[in-house]
PDB file of N, H, CA, C and O in Angstrom:
ATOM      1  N   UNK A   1     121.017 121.505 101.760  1.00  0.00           N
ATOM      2  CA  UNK A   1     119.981 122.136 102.570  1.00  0.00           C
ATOM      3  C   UNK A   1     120.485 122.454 103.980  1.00  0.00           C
ATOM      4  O   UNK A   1     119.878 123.257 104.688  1.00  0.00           O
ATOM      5  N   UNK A   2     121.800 121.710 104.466  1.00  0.00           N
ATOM      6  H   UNK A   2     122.294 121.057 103.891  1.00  0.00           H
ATOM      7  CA  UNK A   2     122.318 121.935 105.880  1.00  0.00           C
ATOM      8  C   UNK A   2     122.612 123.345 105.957  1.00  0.00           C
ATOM      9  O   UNK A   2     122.371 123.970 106.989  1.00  0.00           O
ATOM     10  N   UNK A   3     123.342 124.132 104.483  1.00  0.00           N
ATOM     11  H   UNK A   3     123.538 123.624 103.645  1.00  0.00           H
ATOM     12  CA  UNK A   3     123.652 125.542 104.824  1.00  0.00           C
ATOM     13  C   UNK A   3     122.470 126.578 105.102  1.00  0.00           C
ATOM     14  O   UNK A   3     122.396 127.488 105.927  1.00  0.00           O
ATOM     15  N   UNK A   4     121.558 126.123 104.121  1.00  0.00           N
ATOM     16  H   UNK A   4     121.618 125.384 103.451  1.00  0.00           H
ATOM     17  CA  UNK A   4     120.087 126.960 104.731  1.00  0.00           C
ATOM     18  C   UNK A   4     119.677 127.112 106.248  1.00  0.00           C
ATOM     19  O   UNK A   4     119.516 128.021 107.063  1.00  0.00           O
ATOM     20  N   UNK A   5     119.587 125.586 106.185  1.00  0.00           N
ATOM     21  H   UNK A   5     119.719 124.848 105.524  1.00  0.00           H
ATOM     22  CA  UNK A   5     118.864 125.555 107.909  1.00  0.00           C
ATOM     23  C   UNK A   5     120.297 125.916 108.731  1.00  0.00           C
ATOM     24  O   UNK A   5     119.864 126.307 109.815  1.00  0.00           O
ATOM     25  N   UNK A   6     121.672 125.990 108.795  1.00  0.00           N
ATOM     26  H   UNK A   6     122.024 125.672 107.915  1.00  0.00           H
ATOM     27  CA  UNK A   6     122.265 126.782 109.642  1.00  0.00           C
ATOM     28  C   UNK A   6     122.175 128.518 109.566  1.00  0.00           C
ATOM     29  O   UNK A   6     122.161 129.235 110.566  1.00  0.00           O
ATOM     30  N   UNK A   7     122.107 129.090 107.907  1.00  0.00           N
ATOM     31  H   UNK A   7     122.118 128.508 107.095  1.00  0.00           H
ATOM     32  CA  UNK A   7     121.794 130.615 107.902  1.00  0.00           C
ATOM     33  C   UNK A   7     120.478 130.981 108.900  1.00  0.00           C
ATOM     34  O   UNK A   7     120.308 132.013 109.550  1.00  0.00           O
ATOM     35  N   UNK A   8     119.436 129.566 108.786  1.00  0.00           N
ATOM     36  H   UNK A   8     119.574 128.728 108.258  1.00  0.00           H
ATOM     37  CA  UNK A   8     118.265 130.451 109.333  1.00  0.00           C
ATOM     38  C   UNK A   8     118.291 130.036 110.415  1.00  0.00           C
ATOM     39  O   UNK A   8     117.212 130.360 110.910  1.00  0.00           O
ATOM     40  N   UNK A   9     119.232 129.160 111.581  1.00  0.00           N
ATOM     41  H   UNK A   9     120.109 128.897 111.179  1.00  0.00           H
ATOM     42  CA  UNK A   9     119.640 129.019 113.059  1.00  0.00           C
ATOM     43  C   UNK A   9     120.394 130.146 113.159  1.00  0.00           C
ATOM     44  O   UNK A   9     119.819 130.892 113.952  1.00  0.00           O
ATOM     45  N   UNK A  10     121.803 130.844 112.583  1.00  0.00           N
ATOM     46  H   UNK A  10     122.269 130.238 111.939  1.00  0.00           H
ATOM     47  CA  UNK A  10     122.268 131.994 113.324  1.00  0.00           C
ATOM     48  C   UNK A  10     121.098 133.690 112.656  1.00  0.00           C
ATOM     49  O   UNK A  10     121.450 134.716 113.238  1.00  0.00           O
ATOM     50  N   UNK A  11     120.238 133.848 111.897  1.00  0.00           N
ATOM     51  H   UNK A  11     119.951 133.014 111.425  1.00  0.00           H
ATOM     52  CA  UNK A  11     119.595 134.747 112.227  1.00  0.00           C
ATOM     53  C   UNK A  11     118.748 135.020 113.337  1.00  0.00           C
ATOM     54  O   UNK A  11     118.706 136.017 114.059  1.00  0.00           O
ATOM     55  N   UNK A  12     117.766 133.479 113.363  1.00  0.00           N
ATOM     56  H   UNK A  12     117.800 132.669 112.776  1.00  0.00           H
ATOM     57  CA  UNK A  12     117.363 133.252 114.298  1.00  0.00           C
ATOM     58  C   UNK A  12     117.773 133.590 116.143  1.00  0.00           C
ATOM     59  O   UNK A  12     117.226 134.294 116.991  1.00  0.00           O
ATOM     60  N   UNK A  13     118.999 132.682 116.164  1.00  0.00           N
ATOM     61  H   UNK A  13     119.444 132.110 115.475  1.00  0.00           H
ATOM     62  CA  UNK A  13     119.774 133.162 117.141  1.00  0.00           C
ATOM     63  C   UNK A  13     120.329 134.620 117.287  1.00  0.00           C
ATOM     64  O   UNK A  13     119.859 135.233 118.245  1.00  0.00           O
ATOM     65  N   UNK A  14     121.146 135.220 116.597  1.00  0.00           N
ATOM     66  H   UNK A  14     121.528 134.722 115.818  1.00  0.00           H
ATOM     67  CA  UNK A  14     121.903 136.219 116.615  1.00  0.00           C
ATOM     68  C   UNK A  14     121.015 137.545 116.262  1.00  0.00           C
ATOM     69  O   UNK A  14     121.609 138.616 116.383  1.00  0.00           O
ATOM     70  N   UNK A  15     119.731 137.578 115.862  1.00  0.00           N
ATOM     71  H   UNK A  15     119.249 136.708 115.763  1.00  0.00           H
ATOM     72  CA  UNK A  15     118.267 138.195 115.616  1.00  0.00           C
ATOM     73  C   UNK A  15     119.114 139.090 114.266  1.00  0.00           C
ATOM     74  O   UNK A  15     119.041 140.319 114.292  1.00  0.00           O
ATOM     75  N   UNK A  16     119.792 138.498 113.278  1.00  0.00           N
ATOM     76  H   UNK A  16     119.851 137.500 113.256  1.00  0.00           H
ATOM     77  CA  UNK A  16     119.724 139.174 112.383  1.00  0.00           C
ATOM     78  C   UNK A  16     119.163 138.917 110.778  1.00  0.00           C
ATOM     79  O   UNK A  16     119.730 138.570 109.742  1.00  0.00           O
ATOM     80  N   UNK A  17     117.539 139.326 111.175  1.00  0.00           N
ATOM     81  H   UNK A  17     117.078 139.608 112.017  1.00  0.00           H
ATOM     82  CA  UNK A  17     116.895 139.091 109.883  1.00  0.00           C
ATOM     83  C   UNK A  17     116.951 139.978 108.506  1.00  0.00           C
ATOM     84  O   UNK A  17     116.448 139.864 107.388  1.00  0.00           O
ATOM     85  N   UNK A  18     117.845 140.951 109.171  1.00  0.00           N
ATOM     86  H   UNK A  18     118.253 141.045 110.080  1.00  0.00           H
ATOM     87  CA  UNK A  18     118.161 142.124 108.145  1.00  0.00           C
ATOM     88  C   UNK A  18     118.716 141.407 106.689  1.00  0.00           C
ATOM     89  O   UNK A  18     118.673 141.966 105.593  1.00  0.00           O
ATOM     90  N   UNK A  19     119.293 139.918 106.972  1.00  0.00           N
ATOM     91  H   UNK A  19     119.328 139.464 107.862  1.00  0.00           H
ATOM     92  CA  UNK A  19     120.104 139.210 106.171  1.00  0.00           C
ATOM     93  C   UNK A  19     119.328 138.658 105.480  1.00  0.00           C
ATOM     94  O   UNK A  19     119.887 138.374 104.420  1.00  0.00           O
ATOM     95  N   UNK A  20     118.219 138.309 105.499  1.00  0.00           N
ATOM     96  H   UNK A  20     117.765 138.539 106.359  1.00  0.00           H
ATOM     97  CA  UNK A  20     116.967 137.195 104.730  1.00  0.00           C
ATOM     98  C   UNK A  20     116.809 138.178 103.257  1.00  0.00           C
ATOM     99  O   UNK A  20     117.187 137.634 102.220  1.00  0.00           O
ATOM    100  N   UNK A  21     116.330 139.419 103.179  1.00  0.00           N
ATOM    101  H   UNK A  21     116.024 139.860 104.022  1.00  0.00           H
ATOM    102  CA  UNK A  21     116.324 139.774 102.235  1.00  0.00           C
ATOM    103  C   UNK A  21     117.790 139.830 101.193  1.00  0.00           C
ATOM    104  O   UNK A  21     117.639 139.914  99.974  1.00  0.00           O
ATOM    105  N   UNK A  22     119.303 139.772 101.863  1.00  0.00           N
ATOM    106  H   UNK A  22     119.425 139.704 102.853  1.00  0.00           H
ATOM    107  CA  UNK A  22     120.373 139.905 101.187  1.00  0.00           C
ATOM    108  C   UNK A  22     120.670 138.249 100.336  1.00  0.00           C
ATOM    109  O   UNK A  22     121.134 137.970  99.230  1.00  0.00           O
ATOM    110  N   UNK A  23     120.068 137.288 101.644  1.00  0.00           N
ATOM    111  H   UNK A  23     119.692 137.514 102.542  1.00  0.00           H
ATOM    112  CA  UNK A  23     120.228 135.947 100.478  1.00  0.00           C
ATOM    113  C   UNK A  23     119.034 135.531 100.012  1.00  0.00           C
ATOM    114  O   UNK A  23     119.138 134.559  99.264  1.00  0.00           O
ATOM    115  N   UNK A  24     117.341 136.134 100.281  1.00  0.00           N
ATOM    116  H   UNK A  24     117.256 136.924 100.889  1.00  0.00           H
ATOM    117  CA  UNK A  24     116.904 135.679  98.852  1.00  0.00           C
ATOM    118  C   UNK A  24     117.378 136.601  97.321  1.00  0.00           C
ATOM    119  O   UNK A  24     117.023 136.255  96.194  1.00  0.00           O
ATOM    120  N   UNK A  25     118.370 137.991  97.677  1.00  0.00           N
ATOM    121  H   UNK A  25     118.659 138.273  98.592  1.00  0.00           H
ATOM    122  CA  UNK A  25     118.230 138.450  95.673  1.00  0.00           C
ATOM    123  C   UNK A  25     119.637 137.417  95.265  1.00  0.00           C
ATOM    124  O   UNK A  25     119.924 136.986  94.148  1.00  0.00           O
ATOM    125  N   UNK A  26     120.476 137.169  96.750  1.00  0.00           N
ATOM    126  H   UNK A  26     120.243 137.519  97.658  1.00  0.00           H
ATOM    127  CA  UNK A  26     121.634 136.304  95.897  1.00  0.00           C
ATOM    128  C   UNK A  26     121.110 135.129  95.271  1.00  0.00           C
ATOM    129  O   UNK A  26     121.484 134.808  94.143  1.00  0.00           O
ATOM    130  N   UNK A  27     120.051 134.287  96.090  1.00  0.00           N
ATOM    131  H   UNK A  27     119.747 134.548  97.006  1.00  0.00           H
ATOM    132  CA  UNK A  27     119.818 133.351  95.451  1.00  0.00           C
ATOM    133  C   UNK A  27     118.533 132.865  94.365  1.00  0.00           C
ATOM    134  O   UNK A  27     118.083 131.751  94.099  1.00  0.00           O
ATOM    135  N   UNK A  28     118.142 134.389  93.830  1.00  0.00           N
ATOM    136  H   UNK A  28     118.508 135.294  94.046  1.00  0.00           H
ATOM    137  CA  UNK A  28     117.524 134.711  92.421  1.00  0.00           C
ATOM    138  C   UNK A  28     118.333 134.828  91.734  1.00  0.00           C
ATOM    139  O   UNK A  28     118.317 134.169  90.695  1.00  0.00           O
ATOM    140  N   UNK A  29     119.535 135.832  92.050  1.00  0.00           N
ATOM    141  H   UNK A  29     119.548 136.366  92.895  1.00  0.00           H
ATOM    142  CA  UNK A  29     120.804 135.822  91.043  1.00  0.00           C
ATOM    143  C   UNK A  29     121.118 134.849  90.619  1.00  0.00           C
ATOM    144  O   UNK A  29     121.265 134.608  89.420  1.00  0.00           O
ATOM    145  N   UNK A  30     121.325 133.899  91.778  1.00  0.00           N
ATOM    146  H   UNK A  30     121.206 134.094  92.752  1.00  0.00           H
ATOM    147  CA  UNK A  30     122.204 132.587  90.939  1.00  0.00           C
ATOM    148  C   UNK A  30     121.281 131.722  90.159  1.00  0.00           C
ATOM    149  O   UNK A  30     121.692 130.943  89.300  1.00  0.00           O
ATOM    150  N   UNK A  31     120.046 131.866  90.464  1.00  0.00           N
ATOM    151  H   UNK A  31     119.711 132.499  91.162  1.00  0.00           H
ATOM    152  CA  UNK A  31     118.812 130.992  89.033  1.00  0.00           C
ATOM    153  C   UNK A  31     118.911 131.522  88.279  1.00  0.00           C
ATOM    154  O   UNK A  31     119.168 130.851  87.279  1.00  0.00           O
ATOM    155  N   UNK A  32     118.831 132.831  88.073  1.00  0.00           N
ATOM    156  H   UNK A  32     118.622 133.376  88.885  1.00  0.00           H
ATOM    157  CA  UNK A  32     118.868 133.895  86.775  1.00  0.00           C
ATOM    158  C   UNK A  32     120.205 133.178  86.220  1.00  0.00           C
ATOM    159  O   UNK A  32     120.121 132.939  85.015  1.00  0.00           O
ATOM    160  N   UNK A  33     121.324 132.810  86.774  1.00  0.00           N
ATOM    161  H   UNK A  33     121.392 133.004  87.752  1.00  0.00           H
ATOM    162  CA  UNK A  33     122.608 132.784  85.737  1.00  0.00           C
ATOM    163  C   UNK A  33     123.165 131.140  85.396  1.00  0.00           C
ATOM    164  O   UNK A  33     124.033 130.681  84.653  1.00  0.00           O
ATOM    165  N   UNK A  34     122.166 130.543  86.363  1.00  0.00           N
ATOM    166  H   UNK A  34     121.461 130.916  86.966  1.00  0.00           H
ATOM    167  CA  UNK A  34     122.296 129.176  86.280  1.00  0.00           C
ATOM    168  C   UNK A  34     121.490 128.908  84.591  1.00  0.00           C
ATOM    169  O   UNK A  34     121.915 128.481  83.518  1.00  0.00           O
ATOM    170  N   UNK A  35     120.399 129.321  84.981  1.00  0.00           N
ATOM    171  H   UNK A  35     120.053 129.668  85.852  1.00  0.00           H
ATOM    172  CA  UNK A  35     118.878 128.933  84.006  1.00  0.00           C
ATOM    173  C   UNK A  35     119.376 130.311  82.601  1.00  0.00           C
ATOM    174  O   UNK A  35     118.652 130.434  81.613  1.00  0.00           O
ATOM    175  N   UNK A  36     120.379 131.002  82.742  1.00  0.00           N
ATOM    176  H   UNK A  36     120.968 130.902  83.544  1.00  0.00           H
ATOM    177  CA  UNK A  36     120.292 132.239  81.666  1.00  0.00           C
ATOM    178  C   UNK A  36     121.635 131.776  80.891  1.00  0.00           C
ATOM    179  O   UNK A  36     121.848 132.269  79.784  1.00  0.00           O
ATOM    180  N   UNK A  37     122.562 130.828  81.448  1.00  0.00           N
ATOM    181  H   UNK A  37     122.389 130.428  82.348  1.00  0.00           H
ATOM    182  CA  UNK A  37     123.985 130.376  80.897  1.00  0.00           C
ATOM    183  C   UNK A  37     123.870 129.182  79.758  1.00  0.00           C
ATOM    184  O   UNK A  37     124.843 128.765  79.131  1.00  0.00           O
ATOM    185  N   UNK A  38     122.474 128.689  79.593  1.00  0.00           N
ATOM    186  H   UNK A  38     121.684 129.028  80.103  1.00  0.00           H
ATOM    187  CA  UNK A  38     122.358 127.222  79.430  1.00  0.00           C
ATOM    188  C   UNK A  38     121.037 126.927  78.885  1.00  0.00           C
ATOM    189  O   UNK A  38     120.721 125.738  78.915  1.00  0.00           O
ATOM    190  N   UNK A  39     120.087 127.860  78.327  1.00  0.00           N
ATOM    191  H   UNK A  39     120.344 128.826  78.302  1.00  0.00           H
ATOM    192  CA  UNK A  39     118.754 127.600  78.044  1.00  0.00           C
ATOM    193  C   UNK A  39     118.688 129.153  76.784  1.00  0.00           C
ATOM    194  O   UNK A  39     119.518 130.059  76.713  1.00  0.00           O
ATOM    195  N   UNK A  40     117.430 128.981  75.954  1.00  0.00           N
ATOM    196  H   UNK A  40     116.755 128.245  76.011  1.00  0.00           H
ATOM    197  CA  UNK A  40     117.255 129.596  75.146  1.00  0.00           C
ATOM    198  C   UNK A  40     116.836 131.333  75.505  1.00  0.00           C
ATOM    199  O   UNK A  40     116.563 132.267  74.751  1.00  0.00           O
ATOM    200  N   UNK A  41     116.932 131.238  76.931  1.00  0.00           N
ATOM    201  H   UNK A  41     117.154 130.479  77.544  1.00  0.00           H
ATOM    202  CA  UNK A  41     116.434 132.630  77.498  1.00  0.00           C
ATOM    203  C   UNK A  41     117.254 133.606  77.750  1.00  0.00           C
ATOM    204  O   UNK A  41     117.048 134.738  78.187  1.00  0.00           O
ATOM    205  N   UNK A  42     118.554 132.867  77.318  1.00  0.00           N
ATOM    206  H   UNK A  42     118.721 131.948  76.963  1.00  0.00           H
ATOM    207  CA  UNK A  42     119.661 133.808  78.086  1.00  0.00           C
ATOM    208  C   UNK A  42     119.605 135.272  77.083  1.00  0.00           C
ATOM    209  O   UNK A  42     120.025 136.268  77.671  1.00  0.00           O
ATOM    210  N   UNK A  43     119.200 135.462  75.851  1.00  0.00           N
ATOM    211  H   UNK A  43     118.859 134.653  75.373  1.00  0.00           H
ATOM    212  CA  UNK A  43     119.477 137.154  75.421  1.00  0.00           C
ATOM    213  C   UNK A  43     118.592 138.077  76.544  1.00  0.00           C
ATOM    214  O   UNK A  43     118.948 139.106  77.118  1.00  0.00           O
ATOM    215  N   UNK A  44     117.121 137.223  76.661  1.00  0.00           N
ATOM    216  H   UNK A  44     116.832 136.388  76.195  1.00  0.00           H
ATOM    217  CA  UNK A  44     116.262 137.824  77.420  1.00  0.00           C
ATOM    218  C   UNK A  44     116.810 137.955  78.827  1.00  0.00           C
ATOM    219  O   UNK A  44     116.401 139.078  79.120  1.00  0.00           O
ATOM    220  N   UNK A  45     117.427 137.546  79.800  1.00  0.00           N
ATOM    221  H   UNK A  45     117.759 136.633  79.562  1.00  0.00           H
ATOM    222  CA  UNK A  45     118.154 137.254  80.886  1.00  0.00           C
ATOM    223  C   UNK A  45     118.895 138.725  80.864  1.00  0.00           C
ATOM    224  O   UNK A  45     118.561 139.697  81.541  1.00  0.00           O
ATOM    225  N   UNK A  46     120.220 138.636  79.713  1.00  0.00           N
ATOM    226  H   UNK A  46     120.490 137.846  79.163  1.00  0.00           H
ATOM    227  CA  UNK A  46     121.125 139.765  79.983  1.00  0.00           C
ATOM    228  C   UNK A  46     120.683 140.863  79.409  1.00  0.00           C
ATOM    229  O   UNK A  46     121.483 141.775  79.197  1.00  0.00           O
ATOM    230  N   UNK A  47     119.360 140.987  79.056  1.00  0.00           N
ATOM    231  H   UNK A  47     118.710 140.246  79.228  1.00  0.00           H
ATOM    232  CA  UNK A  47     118.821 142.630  78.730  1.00  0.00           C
ATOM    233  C   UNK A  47     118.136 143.334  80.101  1.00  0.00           C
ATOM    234  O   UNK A  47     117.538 144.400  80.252  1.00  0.00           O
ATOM    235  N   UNK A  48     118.454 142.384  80.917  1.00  0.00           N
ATOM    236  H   UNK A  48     118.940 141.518  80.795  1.00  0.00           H
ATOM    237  CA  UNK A  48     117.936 142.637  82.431  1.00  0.00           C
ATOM    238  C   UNK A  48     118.544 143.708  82.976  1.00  0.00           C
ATOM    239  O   UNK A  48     118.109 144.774  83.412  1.00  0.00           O
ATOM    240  N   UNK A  49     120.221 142.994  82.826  1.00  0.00           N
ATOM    241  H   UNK A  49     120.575 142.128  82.472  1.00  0.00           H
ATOM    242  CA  UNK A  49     121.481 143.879  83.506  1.00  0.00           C
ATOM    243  C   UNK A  49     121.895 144.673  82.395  1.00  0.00           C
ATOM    244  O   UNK A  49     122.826 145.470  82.519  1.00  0.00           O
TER     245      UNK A  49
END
């Protein structure tokens, strides 16, 4: 959780919120491939991409 709360100290600081939307789709991506590599959902998962 330390890397979160430092991404959202330098947007904060550096005023670049343009970035909030670039790491919440990365970090849907990575549930999608965490939860799609390893569970019964994955055909449904890769008819996505």
């Amino acid at each position: 959780m330390d890397i979160l709360k430092d991404l959202w100290l330098f947007m904060k600081e550096r005023k670049k919120f343009w970035l909030l939307p670039v790491i919440i789709v990365l970090l849907i991506l990575a549930v999608l491939i965490v939860f799609g590599g390893a569970s019964a959902i994955a055909p449904f998962i890769y008819t996505l991409f």
